[in-house]
C-alpha positions as CSV (number, residue, x, y, z in Angstrom):
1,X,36.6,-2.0,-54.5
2,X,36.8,-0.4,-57.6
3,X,39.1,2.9,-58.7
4,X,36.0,4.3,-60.4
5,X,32.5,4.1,-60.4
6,X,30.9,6.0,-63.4
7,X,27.2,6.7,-63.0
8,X,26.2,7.0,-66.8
9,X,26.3,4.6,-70.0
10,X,26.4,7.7,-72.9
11,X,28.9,8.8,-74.5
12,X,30.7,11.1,-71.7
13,X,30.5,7.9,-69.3
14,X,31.6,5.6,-71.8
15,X,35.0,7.4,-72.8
16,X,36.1,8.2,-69.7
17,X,35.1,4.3,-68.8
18,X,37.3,3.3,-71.6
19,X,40.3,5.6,-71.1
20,X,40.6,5.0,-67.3
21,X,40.3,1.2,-68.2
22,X,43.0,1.3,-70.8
23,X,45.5,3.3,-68.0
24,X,45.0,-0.2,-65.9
25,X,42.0,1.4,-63.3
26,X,39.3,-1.2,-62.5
27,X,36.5,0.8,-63.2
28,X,32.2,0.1,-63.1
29,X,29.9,1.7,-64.8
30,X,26.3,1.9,-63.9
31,X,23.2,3.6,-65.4
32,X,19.4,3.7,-64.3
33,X,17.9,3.1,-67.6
34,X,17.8,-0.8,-69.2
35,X,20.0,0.4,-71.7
36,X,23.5,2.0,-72.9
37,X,24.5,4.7,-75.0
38,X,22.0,6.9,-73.3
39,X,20.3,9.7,-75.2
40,X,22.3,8.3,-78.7
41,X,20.7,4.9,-78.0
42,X,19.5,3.0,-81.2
43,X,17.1,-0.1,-81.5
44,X,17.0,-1.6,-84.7
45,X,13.0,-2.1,-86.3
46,X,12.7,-3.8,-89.1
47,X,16.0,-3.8,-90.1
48,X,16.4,-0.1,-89.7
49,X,18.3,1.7,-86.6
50,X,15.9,3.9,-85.0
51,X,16.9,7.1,-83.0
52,X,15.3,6.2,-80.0
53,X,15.6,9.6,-78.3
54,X,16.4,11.7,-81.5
55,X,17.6,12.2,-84.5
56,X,21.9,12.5,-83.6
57,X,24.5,13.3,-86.6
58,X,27.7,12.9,-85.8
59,X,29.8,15.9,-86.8
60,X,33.1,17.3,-86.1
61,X,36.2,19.2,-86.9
62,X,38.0,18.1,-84.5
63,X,40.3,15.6,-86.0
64,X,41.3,13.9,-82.4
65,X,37.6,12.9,-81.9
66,X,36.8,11.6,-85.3
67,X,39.7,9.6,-85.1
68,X,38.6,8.3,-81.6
69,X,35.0,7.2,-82.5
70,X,36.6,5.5,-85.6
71,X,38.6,3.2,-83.1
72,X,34.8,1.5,-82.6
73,X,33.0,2.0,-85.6
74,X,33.2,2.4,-89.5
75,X,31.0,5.8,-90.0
76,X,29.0,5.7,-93.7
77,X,28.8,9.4,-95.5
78,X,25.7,11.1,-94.2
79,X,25.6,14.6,-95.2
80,X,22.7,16.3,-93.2
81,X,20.6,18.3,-95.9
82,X,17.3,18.8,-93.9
83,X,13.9,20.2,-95.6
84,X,12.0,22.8,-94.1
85,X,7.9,22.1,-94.7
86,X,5.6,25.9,-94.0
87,X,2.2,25.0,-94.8
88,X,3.4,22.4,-97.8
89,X,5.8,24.7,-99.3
90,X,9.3,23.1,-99.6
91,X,12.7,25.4,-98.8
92,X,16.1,24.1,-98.2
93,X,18.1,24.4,-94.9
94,X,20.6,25.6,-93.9
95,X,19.7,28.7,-95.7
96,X,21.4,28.8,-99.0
97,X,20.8,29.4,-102.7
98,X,18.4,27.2,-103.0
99,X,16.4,28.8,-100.1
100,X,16.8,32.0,-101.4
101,X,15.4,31.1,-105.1
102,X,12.6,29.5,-103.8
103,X,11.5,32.4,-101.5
104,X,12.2,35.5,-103.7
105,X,13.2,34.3,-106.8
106,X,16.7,35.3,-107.4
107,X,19.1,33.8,-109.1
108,X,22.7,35.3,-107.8
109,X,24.5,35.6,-104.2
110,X,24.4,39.5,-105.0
111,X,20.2,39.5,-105.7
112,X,19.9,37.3,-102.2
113,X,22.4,39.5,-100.1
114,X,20.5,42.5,-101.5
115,X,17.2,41.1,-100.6
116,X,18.5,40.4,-97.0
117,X,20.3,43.8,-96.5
118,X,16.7,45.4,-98.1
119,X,14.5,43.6,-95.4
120,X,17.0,43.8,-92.6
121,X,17.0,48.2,-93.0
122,X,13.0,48.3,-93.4
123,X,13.0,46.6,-90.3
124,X,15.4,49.1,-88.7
125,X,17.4,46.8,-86.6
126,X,20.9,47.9,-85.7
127,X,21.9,45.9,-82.5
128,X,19.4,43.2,-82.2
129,X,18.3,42.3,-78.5
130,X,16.5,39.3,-79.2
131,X,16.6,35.7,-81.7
132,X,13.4,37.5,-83.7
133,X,15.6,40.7,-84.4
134,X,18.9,38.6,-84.2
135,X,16.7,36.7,-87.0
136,X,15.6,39.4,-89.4
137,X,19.4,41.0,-89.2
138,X,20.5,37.3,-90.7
139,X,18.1,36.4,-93.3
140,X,15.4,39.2,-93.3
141,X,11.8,38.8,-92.4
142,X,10.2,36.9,-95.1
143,X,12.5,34.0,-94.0
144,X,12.3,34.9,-90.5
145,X,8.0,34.7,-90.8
146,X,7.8,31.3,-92.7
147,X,11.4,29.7,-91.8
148,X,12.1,30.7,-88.2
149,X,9.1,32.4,-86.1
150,X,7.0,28.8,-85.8
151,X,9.7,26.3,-85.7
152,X,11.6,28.3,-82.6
153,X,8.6,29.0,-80.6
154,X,7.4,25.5,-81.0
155,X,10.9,24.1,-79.9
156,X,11.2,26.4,-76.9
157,X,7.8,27.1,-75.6
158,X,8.0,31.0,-75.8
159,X,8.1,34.3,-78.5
160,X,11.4,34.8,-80.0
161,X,11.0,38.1,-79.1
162,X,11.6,36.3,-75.3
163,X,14.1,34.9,-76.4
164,X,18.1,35.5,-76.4
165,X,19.7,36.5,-79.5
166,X,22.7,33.8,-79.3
167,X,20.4,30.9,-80.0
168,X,20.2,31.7,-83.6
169,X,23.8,32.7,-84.3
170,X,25.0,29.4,-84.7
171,X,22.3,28.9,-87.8
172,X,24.6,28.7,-91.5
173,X,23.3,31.4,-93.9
174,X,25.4,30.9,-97.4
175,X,25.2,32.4,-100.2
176,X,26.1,29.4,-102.4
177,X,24.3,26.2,-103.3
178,X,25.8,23.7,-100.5
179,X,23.1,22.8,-97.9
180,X,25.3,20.5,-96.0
181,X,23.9,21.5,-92.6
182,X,27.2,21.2,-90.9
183,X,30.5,23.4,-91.5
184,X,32.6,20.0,-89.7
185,X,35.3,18.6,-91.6
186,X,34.1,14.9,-90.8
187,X,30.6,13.7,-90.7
188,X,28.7,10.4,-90.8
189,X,26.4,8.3,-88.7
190,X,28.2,4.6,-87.1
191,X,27.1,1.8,-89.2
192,X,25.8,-0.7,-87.5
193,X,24.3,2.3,-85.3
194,X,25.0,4.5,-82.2
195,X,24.3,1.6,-79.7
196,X,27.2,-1.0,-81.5
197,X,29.7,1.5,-81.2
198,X,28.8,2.3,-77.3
199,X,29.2,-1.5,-76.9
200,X,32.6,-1.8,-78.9
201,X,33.4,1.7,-76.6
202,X,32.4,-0.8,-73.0
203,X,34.1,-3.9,-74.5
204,X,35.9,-5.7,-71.6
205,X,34.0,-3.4,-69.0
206,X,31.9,-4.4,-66.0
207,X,28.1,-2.2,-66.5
208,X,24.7,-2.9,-64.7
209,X,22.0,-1.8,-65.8
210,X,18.4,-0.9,-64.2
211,X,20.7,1.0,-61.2
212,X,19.4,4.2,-59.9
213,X,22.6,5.1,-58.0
214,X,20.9,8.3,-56.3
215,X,18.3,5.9,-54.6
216,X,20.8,4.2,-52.6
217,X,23.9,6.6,-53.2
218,X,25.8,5.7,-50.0
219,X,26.0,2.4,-51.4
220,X,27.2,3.3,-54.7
221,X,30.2,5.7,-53.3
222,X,31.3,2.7,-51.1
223,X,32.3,0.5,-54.0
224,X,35.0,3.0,-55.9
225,X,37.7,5.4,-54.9
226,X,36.1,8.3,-56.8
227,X,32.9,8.7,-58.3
228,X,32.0,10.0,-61.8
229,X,28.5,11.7,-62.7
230,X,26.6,12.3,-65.4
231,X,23.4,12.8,-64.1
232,X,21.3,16.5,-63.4
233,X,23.7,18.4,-60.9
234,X,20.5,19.1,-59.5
235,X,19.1,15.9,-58.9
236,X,22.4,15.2,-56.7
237,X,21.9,18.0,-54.1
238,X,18.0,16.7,-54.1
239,X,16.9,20.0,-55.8
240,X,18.1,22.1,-52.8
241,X,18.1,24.8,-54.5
242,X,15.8,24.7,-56.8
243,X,15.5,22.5,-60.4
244,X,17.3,23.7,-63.7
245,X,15.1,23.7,-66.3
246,X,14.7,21.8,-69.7
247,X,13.3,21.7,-72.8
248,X,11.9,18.1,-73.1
249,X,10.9,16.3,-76.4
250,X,8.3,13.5,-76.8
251,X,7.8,11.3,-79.6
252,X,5.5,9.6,-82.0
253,X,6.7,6.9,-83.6
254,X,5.0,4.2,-86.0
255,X,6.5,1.7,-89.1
256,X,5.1,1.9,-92.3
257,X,4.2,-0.4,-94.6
258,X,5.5,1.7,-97.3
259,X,9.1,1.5,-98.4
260,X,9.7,5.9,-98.9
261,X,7.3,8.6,-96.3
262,X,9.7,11.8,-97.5
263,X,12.0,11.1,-98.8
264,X,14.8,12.9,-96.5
265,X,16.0,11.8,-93.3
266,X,14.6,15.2,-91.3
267,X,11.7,17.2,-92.5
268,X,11.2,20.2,-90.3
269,X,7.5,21.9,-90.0
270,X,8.1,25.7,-89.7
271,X,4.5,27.0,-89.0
272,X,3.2,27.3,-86.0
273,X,0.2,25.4,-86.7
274,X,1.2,21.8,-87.0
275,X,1.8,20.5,-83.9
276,X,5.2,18.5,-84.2
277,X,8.8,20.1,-84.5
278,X,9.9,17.7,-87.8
279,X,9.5,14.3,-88.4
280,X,12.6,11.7,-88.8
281,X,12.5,9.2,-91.2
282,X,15.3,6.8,-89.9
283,X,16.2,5.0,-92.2
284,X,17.7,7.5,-94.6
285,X,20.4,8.0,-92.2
286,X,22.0,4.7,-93.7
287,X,20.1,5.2,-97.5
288,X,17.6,3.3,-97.6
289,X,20.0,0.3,-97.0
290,X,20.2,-2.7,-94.4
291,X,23.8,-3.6,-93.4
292,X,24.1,-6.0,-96.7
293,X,23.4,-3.4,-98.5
294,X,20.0,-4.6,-99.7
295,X,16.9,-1.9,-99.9
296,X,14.3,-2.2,-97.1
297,X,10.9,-2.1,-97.9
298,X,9.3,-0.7,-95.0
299,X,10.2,2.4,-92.8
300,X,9.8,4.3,-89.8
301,X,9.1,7.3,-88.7
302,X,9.4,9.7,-85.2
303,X,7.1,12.9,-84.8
304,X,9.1,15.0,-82.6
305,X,6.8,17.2,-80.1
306,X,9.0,19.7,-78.5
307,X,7.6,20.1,-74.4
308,X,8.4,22.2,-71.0
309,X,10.1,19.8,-68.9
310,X,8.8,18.6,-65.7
311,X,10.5,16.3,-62.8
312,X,10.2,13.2,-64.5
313,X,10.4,13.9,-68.0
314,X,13.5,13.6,-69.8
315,X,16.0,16.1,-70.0
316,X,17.1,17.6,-73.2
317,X,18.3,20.7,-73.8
318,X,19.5,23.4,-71.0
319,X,17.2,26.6,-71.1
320,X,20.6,29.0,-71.2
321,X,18.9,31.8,-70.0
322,X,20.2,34.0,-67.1
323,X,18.4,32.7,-64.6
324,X,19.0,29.3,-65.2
325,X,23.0,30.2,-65.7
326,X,22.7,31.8,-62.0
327,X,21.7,29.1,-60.8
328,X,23.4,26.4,-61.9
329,X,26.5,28.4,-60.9
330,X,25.4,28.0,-57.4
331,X,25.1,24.4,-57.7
332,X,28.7,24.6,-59.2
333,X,30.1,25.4,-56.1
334,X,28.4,23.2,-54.1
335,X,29.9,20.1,-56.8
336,X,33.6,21.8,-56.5
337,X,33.3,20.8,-53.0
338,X,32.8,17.4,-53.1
339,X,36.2,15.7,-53.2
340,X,35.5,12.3,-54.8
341,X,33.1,13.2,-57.2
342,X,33.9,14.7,-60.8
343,X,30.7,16.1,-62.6
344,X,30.7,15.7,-66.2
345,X,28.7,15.8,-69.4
346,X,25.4,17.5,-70.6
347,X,23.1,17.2,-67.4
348,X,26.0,17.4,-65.1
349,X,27.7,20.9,-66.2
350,X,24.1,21.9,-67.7
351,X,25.3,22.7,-70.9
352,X,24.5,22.0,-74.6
353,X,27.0,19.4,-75.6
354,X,27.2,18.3,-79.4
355,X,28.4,14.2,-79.0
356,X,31.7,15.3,-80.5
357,X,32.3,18.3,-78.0
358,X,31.1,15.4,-74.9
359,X,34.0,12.9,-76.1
360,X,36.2,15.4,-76.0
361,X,35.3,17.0,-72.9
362,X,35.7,13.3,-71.7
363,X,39.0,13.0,-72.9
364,X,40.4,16.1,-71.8
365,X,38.8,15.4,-68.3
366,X,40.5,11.8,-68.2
367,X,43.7,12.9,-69.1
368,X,43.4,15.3,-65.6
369,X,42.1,12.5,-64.0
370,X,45.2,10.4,-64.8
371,X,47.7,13.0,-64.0
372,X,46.6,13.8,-60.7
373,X,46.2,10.0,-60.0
374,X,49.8,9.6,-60.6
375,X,51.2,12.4,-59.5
C-alpha cells in the first residue's frame, strides 16, 4: 500500500512524485506510454537530443522554479530567436527592429510605431473582437497578411477572424533590436536533455511503465491512499459528457547527412500554402555541439503538421474557446467530488501550461497536499 499513486511521468507527475517522496510518503508512479518525461521526452539520434513531441524551451521568471529544475540539471544559454519563412522571404520574430526594417524599410522605433499606428487607423479597428483585428491593432496588416494570417490558421484549423482575440496578446511586439522570444528572466534547455533531468527528478522512485491505469482503474486506486491524475479529465468520467477538444500536432522527422539544414533551431512557415507549421532543427538547441563539446556532423530535423484532434491522437493544446471552457467546468465538478483523487496538470485542468507554470502548479499543489496530510 502506497500513500500515493501518481498516474503520469511528465513534469507535473514528476514534481509532485519528488516532493511527496522527500516529506517521507511512499509514493508510485505509473504512466501508459514506454517512456518518462511525457510530452518533454527527448531521445538522443546521432548524438543529438531530439524533441520527440516538440520543440520545448524552458523559460521562466519565476525564480523558485528555475532554482528547482537546477536541483536536476545544469541548463546551457539558449536564447530562442525563431525565423519566420513567407514564401522564402526571411523576417525576425518576435516582432522587433529587425522585423520592421525588413518589411517597410525603416530605420527608427518612431518610423515603425508610425507605420503600425498608420495601418492599424486605415483598417478602422477600435475594439477588436477577433485575433485578425486583435492582430492588425498590434502590428498592422502588412505583418498581419505575411506574418500571422497563414501560420495561425494553419496551427488552429480555422480563420482568425473565428478566432478569439486573447490568443495573440501574449505575442512580443518591441520596438528595439532584441528578438529574444521570451521576456523570462532565466532561460535555457537541460544539458544532457529533458529526459536526464526527469530521471535525476524520479531518482530513488518506484515507476512502471507500459500501465494504462484507466483500463483496469479499480486496481490502480487499491494500491495508494490517494490518487494523482494527470491524464484528460475527460477520459476519467469515460467521456460522459462529451470530449474536450485539442489541437493535435504530427510530425516528420528524418537525419541528414549534412552537418547545418537552417541554420536556426525553429524556422516557422507563415503562408498558408506550405503545409507544415515550422520545422525544428534539434540540434541548435545545444549549438551544434555533443556533450564534449565536439561539432556533430550530421543533424535532424522535425516538420511540425499542426491537426484537429481525434480520440486517439495526442493531445496538445486546449481549444480555450467558450464552449470548450463550459464544459470542462462541468467536468470540474464532477472531479471536486471525488475524495481521493487530485486532478492536475495540462490534460487534467485543460489548460495551457508552459513547463515552468506545471512545476509550479506542482509545487504549490504539494505543499496543500502535505498540509492537509498532517494536519
Amino acid at each position: 500500500m502506497y500513500n500515493y499513486l501518481i498516474v503520469g511521468a511528465g513534469l507535473y507527475g514528476a514534481t509532485v512524485a519528488r516532493e511527496l517522496t522527500d516529506a517521507g510518503n511512499s509514493v508510485l508512479v505509473i504512466d501508459k506510454r514506454s517512456h518518462i518525461a511525457g510530452n518533454v521526452y527527448t531521445e538522443k539520434t546521432e548524438g543529438i537530443n531530439v524533441h520527440i513531441y516538440g520543440a520545448h524551451i524552458f523559460h521562466t521568471n519565476n525564480k523558485q522554479v528555475w532554482d528547482y529544475v537546477n536541483r536536476f540539471s545544469v541548463f546551457n544559454r539558449f536564447t530562442n530567436s525563431p525565423v519566420a519563412n513567407y514564401h522564402g522571404e526571411l523576417y525576425s520574430l518576435p516582432f522587433n527592429m529587425y522585423t520592421f526594417n525588413k518589411m517597410w524599410g525603416v530605420v527608427t522605433p518612431e518610423e515603425a510605431a508610425a507605420k503600425i499606428e498608420e495601418q492599424r487607423k486605415e483598417a478602422g479597428i477600435t475594439e477588436p473582437k477577433n485575433l485578425e483585428e486583435q492582430a492588425i491593432s498590434l502590428v498592422g496588416t502588412d505583418i498581419y497578411e505575411k506574418l500571422i494570417k497563414g501560420y495561425t490558421q494553419k496551427q488552429w484549423g480555422r480563420p482568425c477572424t473565428e478566432l478569439p482575440a486573447f490568443i495573440i496578446k501574449r505575442l512580443p511586439v518591441r520596438l528595439t533590436f532584441d528578438n529574444n522570444y521570451f521576456n523570462a528572466l532565466y532561460q535555457g534547455i537541460p544539458v544532457g536533455g529533458y529526459t536526464k533531468m526527469v530521471e535525476n527528478m524520479l531518482k530513488g522512485i518506484e515507476v512502471q511503465l507500459n500501465v494504462d491505469y484507466l483500463a483496469d482503474k479499480a486496481k490502480w486506486d487499491g494500491v495508494a491512499e490517494k490518487v494523482i491524475y494527470t491524464g484528460p479529465i475527460d477520459a476519467y468520467f469515460k467521456y460522459c459528457l462529451g470530449n474536450l477538444e485539442y489541437r493535435s500536432v504530427r510530425f516528420e522527422t528524418e537525419v541528414l547527412d549534412k552537418p547545418n539544414f537552417q541554420g536556426n533551431a525553429a524556422v516557422n512557415y507563415t503562408d498558408a500554402e506550405t503545409p507544415w507549421t515550422r520545422i525544428i532543427e534539434h540540434k541548435w538547441f545545444e549549438f551544434g555541439k555533443d556533450e564534449n563539446g565536439n561539432d556533430l556532423p550530421k543533424t535532424v530535423i522535425s516538420r511540425e503538421y499542426s491537426s484537429e484532434w481525434k480520440l486517439g491522437d495526442e493531445p496538445y493544446y486546449p481549444v480555450n474557446d467558450e464552449k470548450n471552457g463550459n464544459l470542462y467546468q462541468e467536468y470540474k465538478k464532477l472531479a471536486d467530488k471525488e475524495t481521493n483523487v487530485v486532478f492536475g496538470g495540462r490534460l487534467g485542468e485543460y489548460k495551457y501550461y508552459d513547463m515552468d507554470q506545471v512545476i509550479a502548479a506542482a509545487l504549490d499543489k504539494t505543499q496543500i497536499l502535505l498540509h492537509s496530510f498532517f494536519c
